[in-house]
N, C-alpha and C positions, 0 to 999 in steps of 0.2 A: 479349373478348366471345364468340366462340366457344367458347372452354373452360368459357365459366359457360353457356351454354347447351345443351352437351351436357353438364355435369355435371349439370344442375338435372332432366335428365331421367331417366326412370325405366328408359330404356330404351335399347341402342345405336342407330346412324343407321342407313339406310337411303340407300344412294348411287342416285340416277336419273340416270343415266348417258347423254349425248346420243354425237351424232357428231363433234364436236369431240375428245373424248376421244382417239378412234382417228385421227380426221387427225391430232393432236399428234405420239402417238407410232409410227405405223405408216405414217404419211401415205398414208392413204387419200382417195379422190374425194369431195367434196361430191356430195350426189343431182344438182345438177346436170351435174358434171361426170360423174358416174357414166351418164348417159341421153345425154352428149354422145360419151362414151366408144362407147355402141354405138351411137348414130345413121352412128358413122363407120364402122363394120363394115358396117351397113348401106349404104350411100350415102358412096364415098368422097372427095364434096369436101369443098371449105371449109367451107360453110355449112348442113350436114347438120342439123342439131343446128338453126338459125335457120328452113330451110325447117317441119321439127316441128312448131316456136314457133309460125310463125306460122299454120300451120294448128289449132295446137290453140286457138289464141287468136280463129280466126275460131269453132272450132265453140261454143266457151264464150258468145260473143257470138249466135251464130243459138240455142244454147238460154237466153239469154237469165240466164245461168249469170255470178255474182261472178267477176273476174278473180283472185284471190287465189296465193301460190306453193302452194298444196298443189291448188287445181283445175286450174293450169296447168301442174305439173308430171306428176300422176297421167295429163290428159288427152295428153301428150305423150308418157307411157309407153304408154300404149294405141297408140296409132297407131306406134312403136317397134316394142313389141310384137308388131303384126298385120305388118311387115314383116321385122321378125328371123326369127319361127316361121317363114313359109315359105321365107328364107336357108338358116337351118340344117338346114332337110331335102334338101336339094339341095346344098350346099356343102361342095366337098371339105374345106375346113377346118375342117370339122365332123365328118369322117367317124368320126374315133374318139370324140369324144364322143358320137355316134351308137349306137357298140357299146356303149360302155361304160353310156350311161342308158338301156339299150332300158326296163327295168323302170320306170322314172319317167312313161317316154311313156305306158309301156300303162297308167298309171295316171290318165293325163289332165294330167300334169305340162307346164307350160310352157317350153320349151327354153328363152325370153328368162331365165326365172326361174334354170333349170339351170347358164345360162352367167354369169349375174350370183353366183350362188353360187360356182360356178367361180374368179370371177374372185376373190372374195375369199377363198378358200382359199389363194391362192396369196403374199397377203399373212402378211407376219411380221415378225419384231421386228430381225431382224438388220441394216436401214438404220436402226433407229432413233439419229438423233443424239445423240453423248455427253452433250450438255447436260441430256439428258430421265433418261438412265440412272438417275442419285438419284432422280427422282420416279418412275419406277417401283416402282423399290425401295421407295421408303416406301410406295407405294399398296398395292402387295403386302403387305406389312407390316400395313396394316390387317386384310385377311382374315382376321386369328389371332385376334385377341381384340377388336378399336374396332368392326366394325360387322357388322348383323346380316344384312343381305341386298344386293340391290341389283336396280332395275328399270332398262331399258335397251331404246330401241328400236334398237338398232343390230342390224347383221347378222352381223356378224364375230366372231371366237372371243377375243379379245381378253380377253374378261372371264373367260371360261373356262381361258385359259393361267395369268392370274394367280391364280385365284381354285378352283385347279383341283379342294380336295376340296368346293367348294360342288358342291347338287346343283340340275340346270339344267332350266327350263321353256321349252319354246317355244312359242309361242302363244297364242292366246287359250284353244283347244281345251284343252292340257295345263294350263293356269294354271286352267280355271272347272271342272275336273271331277277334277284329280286330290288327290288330299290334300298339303295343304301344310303349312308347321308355322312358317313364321313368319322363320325363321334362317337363316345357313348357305345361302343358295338365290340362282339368279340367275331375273329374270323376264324374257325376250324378249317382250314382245309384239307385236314386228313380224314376228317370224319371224324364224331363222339358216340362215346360207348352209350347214351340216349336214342341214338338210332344205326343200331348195328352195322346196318347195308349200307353205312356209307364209310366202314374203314377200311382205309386206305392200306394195306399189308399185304397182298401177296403179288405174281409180278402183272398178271392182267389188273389191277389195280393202279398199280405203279405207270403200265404203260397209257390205261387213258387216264391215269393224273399228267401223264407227259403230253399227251395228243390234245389236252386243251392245255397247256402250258402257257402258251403265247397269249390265252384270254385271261388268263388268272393272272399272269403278268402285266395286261392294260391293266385290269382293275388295278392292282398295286399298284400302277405307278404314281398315280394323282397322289396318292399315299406319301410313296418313296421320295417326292419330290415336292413337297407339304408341307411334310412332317418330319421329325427328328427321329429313328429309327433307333432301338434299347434292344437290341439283340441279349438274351438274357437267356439260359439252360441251355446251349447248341456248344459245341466243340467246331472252332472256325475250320474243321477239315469235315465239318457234317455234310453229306453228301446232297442233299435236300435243302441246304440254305443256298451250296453254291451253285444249284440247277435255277434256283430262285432268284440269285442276284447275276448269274449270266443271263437270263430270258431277258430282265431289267438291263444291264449291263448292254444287250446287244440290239437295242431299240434305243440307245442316246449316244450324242454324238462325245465328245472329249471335253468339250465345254461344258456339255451338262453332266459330264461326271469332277469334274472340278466342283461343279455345284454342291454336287452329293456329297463332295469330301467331310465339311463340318456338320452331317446328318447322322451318319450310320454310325455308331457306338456298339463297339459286343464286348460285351462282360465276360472276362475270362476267370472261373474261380481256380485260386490256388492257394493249397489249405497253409495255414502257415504265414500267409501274407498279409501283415499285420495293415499297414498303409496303401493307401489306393494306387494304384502306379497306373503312369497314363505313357504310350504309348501308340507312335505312328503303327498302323498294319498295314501291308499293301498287297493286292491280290492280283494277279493279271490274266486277262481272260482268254488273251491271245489278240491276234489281227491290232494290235496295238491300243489294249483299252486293257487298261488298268484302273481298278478303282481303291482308292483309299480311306483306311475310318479311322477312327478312334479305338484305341481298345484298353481298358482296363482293368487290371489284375489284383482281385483281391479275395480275403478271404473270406469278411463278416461282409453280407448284403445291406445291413444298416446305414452306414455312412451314406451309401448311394442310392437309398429311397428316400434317406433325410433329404440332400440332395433335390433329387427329384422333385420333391413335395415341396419344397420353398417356392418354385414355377408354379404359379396357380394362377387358373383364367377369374376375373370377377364373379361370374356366376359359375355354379356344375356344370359340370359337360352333359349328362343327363337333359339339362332345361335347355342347354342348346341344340342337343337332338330334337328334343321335342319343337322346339321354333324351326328347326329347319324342315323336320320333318309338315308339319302348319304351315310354312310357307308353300313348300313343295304342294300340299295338296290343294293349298288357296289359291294355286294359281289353277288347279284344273275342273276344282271346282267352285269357286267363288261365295262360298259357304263361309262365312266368318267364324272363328270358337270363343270361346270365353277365355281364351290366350292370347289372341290377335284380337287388336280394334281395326277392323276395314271401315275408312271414312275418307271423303272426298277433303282435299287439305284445308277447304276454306268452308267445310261444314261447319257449323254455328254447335254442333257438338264437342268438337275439342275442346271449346272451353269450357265445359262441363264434365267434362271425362275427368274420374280420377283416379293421374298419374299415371294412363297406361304404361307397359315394357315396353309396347311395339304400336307404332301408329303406320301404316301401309298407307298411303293417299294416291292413289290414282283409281281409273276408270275399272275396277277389279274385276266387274261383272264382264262389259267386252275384252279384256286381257282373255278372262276364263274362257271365253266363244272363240277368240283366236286361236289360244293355246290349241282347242280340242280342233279347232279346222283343219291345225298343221298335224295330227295323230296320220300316223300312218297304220296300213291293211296289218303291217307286222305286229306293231304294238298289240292290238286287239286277239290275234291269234295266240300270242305269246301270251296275253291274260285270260282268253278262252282257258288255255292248257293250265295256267300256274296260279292263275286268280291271285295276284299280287299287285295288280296298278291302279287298285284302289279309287275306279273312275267315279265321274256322276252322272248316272243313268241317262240323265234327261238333258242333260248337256251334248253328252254322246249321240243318243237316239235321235235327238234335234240338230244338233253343229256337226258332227261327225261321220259318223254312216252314208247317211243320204252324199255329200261328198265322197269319203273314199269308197262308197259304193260304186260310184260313174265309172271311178277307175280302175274297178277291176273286174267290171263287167259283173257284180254282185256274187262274185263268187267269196263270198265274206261272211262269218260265221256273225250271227247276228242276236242269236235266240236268247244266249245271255244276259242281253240287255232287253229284249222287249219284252221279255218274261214281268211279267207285274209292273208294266208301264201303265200307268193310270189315266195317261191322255191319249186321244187319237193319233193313232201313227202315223208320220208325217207320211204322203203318197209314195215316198220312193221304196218305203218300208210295206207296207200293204202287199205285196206280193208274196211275203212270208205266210201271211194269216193262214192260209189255207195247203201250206208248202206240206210232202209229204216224205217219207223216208224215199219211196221211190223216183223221185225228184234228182236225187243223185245218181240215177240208175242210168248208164249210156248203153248204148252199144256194143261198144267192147269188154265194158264189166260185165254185160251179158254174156258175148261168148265165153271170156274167160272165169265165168263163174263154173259155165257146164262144162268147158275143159279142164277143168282143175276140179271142183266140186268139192271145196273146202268145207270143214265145220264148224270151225273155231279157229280164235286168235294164235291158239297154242298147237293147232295143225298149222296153220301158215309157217308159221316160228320155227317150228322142229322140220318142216320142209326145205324151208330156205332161211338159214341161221343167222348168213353177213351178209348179203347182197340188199343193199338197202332200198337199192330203186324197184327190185322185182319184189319184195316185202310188204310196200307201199301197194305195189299192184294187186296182189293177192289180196291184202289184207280188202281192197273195197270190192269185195266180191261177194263178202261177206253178208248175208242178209238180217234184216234187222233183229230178229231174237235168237240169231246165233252169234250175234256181238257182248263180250262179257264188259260193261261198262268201265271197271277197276282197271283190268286187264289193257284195256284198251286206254285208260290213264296212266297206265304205269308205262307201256311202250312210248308214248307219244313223249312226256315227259323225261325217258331215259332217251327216244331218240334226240331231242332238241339240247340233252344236255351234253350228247357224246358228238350230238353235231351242230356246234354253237350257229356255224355261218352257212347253216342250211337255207333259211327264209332268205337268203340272199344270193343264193343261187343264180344262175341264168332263165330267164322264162321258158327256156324251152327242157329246164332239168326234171326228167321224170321223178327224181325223188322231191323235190321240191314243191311239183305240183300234187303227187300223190300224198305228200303229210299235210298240205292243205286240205284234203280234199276229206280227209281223215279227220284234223281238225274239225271240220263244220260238220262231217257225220257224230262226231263227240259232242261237240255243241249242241245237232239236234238231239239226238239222245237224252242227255241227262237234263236240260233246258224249256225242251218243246212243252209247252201247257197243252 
């Protein structure tokens, strides 16, 4: 049943990979065990870990908050959390991880976070028992050519050791803003213990993983609706798959979740279950949307990586990232590689060529000049800030700017790109040459410079903590060598990622115009020759 369902599709699977996975073979901590683990660091009796509970379970009940394990357990990190942090600054047991993460702290980094990463770096394969060995081996084995990506909220490197030429996203931040290509890719959305600050564990975590929900959900879905979905480590009552398959679930209409039907498979392990047993599941969301998968109950995971691994694409998924990814960039910048043959179809070359993979035959140099005419003021800003869209300079500087310059009255971060431009700048750019910090400087950032008389990124911040629009205001008040470069990277970057649909705003939204405006003071900054 499984082999006719991944042949009938059009496309490799797609593994969503829970924590189960990693306690199997790495035998890592359940989240709960994992919050009982340092409650006792914390507090070393018995009942560390139950005192927590029971406080977190009163404060759920005084806000009048659902008892559920994701509000009970986030709430019980929190209060962990507020007592670990001030452990570890004072505890000699901490002293060298102290030295070692100075740069995490000064970044605002949570030490609970740091030592929870910690702790799972330190896991690896080599307790894993014999029994598991072969199903490794065969999961690995899929990486090469059975499936195409895989999502995973876990934290651990697990997926990475095996899967190690895939290339890896963490977060929501890296997943909703960097180019992706579909293949070949692991997606963290909870964050990995590699970069501490992005797990996802206590309940301000949890809440802006829910406040970009709806964007992590688009991305999925091209996914969900693609590909053949392996739900694999998750308990179908996990709280976290079904927030993930209702966001999906409540963006299609009844016809396209019939679609979904022979897509979503979750493996359900139970010990003892000698044969695969395949069973209808069906889940209902409410408002009259129900979706249904597949689900499989077994004990030994081999059967169903063999399985798996007989569905193989002609080539690695690996080479077809690579060609998409070559495409993708051939079309913006017209740069041929030693992977792609770009040739016009009735060049007197092809018959000479030998045997390219891929022959492209059109106009690729004007395609490329199109491409970049249609870039919009957004793209550019959003690659000022994340430096991910991987332009061509002089496509840009020539096709591009001088265009979405006109229209936006050149309030367009530009420095980026004319920085070590080798030819004369086309005229609409010439205005930069001689641009100064105080170029940015109005009227009103004057007065409100000496009515407020800020110093810093980190006075603005600690003045005004959530208001986003008056943050934006303050912050350009700021004058240029009392702007901390980093600082002012790490705002800009956590604003755009806690507010995806900012740049789209209304023109007359002050916060919209103010992170612009910030943007291109960033630009000149770190940019200006």
């Amino acid at each position: 049943m499984l082999a006719d369902i991944l042949h009938k599709s059009h496309s490799l699977p797609f593994l969503f990979v829970g924590s189960g996975l990693s306690m199997r073979y790495l035998s890592t901590k359940t989240w709960g065990e994992l919050l009982r683990y340092f409650a006792q660091l914390v507090d070393r009796s018995d009942y560390s870990f139950e005192k927590y509970e029971t406080k977190a379970k009163h404060i759920l009940t005084e806000q009048k908050r659902k008892i559920t394990k994701n509000s009970l357990y986030t709430t019980v990190a929190d209060l962990i959390e507020h007592d670990f942090n001030l452990l570890w600054y004072e505890s000699d047991d901490f002293r060298e991880s102290r030295e070692k993460n100075k740069n995490l702290i000064r970044r605002g980094v949570s030490p609970f976070k740091i030592e929870i990463a910690n702790h799972l770096k330190r896991v690896n394969l080599k307790n894993t028992p014999d029994v598991y060995k072969r199903e490794i081996e065969l999961l690995k084995r899929l990486g090469k050519k059975s499936i195409a990506g895989v999502i995973t909220t876990n934290y651990d490197c697990f997926l990475e050791y095996i899967y190690n030429d895939f290339n890896v996203y963490v977060g929501q931040e890296e997943l909703l803003f960097s180019p992706t290509y579909g293949i070949s890719e692991i997606y963290k959305i909870h964050g990995c213990c590699k970069k501490p600050e992005t797990i996802v564990i206590n309940s301000e975590d949890y809440l802006n993983f829910d406040k970009k929900n709806a964007y992590l959900a688009a991305k999925l879905m091209t996914i969900f609706v693609e590909h053949p979905i392996i739900f694999i480590g998750y308990s179908l009552e996990d709280e976290n798959i079904q927030a993930i398959l209702k966001s999906i679930v409540d963006c299609l209409s009844n016809d396209n979740l019939q679609r979904l039907k022979d897509r979503l498979i979750f493996i359900e392990w139970k010990q003892g279950k000698k044969e695969m047993e395949f069973v209808n599941h069906s889940r209902d969301f409410g408002q009259g949307k129900t979706i249904t998968m597949t689900k499989i109950v077994t004990d030994s995971f081999e059967p169903l990586f063999e399985i798996i691994s007989e569905n193989k694409s002609k080539y690695s998924t690996s080479f077809f990232r690579k060609l998409k990814r070559d495409i993708y960039e051939l079309a913006l910048t017209s740069e041929p590689t030693e992977r792609i043959v770009v040739m016009p179809l009735s060049d007197e070359k092809l018959d000479n060529q030998e045997e390219p993979e891929v022959v492209i035959g059109f106009g690729i140099l004007e395609l490329g000049k199109q491409g970049y005419k249609g870039l919009s003021a957004d793209e550019i800003f959003l690659d000022v800030v994340f430096d991910n869209r991987n332009f061509n300079q002089y496509l840009l500087v020539e096709e591009a700017l001088p265009v979405i310059g006109k229209h936006v009255a050149w309030s367009l971060p530009v420095f980026k790109y004319i920085r070590g431009y080798q030819k004369e700048l086309p005229p609409e750019l010439q205005r930069f040459i001689n641009f100064t910090f105080d170029d940015f400087i109005t009227k009103t950032i004057l007065l409100n410079r000496e009515k407020y008389n800020f110093s810093s990124i980190k006075h603005v911040l600690n003045y005004e903590p959530e208001n986003l629009s008056r943050q934006v205001r303050f912050l350009q008040t700021l004058k240029e060598d009392q702007i901390d470069l980093d600082e002012l990277e790490e705002y800009l970057k956590n604003t755009l990622t806690n507010y995806p649909d900012l740049l789209h705003q209304p023109k007359n939204s002050e916060a919209k115009t103010g992170i612009k405006k910030l943007i291109r003071m960033y630009d000149y900054l770190k940019y200006k020759e």
